[in-house]
C-alpha positions as CSV (number, residue, x, y, z in Angstrom):
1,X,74.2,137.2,122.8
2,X,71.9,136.3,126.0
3,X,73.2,135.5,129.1
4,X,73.1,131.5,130.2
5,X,70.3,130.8,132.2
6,X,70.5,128.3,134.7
7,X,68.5,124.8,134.3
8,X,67.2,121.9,136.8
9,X,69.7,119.2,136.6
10,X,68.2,115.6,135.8
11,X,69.2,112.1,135.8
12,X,70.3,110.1,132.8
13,X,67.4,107.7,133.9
14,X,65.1,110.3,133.8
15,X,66.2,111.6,130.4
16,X,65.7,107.8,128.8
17,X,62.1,107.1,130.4
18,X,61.2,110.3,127.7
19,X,60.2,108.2,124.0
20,X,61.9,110.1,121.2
21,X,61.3,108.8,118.0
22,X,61.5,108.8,114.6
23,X,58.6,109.3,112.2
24,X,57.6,110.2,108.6
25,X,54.9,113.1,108.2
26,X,52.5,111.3,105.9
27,X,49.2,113.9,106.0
28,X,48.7,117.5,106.7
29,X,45.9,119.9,107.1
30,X,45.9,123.5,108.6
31,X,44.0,123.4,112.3
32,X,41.2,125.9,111.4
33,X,40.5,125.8,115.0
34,X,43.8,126.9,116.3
35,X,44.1,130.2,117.9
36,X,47.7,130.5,117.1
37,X,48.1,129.3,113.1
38,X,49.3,125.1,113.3
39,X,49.0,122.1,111.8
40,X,47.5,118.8,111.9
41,X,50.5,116.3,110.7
42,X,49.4,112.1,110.6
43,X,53.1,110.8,111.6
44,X,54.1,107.2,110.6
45,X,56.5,105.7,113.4
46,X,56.4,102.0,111.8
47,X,55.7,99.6,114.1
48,X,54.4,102.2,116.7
49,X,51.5,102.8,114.4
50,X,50.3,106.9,112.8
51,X,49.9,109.2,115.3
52,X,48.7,112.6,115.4
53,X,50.3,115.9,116.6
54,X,49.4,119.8,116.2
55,X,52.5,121.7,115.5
56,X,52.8,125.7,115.3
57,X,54.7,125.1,112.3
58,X,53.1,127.3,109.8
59,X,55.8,130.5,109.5
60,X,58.4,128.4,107.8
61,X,56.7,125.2,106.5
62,X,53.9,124.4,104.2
63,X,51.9,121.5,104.6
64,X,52.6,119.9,101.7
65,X,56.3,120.6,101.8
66,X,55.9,118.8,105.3
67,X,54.5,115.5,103.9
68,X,57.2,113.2,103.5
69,X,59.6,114.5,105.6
70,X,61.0,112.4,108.4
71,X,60.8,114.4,111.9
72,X,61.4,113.4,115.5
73,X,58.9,113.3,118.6
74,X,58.1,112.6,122.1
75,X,55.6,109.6,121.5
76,X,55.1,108.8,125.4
77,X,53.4,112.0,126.8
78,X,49.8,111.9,127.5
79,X,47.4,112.8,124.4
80,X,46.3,116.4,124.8
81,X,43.0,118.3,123.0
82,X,44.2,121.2,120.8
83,X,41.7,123.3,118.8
84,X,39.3,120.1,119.0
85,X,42.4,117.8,118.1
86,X,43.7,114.8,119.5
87,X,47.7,115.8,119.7
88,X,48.9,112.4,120.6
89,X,52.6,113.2,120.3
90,X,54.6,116.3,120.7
91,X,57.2,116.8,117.5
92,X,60.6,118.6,118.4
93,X,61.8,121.8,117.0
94,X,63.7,124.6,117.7
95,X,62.6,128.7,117.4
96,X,64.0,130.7,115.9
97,X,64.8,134.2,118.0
98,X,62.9,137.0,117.0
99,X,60.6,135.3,115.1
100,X,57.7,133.4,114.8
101,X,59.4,129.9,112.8
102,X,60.4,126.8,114.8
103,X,62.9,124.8,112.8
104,X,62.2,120.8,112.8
105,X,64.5,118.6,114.2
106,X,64.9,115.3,112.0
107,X,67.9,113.0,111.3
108,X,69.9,114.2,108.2
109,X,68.9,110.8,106.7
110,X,66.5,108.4,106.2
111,X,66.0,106.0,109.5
112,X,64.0,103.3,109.9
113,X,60.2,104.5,111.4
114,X,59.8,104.3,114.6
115,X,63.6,104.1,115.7
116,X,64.4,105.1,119.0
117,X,67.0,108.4,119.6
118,X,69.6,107.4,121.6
């Protein structure tokens, strides 16, 4: 077991200026560019419109097992340039110790795109 570490505090309003939504992975290719192996997922988010993210997703998910699958993002960051890609939004996930596999966060049923985590 690690020992706690000790975070920043922040405010609740903080907290709820950060966008976390919820989106449906509906395309996936592998980011030949990457330096580190990812993925290029297209992520519906309804209303919001499909927007794209990298994610170093590749130890534990395929990219077809990825399409389909509803996942959860910060959708109000600034666009960043990875491996030549627009990353518009960052998707959540958590590692996994020891490894090299990030587990998706997603809600454990379907939710309308685009919905706002409260």
């Amino acid at each position: 077991m690690t020992e706690p570490t000790e975070t920043a505090e922040t405010t609740a309003e903080e907290f709820f200026r950060t966008e976390i939504r919820a989106g449906r992975v509906v395309k996936t290719e592998v980011n030949a560019k990457a330096r580190v192996p990812a993925y290029k997922l297209w992520i519906d988010f309804g209303e919001h419109g499909v927007k794209q993210s990298s994610a170093q997703i590749t130890a534990r998910y395929t990219a077809e097992a990825l399409v389909g699958r509803m996942v959860v993002a910060v959708v109000n960051f600034p666009p960043r340039r990875i491996a030549g890609f627009k990353s518009e939004v960052l998707v959540l996930g958590v590692p996994v110790e020891g490894t090299d596999e990030v587990v998706l966060l997603a809600p454990d049923a379907d939710v309308p795109l685009g919905a706002r985590v409260s």
